[in-house]
N, C-alpha and C positions, 0 to 999 in steps of 0.2 A: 504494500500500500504506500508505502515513504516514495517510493520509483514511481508510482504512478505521480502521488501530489509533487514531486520535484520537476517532473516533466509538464506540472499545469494543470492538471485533472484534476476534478476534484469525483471521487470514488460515488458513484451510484449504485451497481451492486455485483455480486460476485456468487457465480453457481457452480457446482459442479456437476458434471452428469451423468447418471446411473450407468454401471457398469457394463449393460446390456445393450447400453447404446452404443459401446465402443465394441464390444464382441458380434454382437449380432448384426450393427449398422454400418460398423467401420472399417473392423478386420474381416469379417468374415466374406463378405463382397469383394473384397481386396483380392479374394484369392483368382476370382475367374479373370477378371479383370486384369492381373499380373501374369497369365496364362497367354491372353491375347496379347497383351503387350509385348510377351517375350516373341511367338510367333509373328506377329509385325515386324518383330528387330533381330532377328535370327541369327547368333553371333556379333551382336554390337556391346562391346565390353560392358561401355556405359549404363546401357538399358539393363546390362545384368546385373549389377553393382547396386543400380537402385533397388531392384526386388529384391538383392538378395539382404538392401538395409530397410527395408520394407518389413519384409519375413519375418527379420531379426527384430525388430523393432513390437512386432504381433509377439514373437517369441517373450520377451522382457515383459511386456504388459500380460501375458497368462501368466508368466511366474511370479510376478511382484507384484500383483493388482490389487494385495490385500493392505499393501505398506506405500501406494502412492497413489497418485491422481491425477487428473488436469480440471484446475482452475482457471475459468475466465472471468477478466474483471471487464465492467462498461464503466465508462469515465466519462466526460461532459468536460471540455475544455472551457479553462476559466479562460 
């Protein structure tokens, strides 16, 4: 909240959201979705590198979803 009001803002409100919006909504679509994109890019290092910090990224969030989170703050510029 300090980084928000030092940047101007002054803090209106801050949610987090249910854990099944990021399994069910987030990661789990990701998968087809990472599928085509690889078949689009068929051998481009790049396109592999992102899914593969995609994946890992899904990976981290089922292991430690019980000990973190994502918070979003709305701010309103003073």
């Amino acid at each position: 909240m300090a980084q928000i009001e030092k940047a101007r803002y002054i803090p209106i409100a801050t949610f987090v959201l249910p854990e099944n919006c990021w399994t069910e909504h987030f990661y789990a679509p990701q998968v087809s979705a990472q599928e085509k994109f690889l078949q689009k890019y068929v051998g481009n290092k790049t396109a592999q590198e992102l899914v593969e910090n995609q994946r890992h990224e899904a990976e981290l969030y089922d292991k430690y979803k019980e000990f973190y989170g994502y918070v979003f703050y709305i701010g309103k510029k003073i």
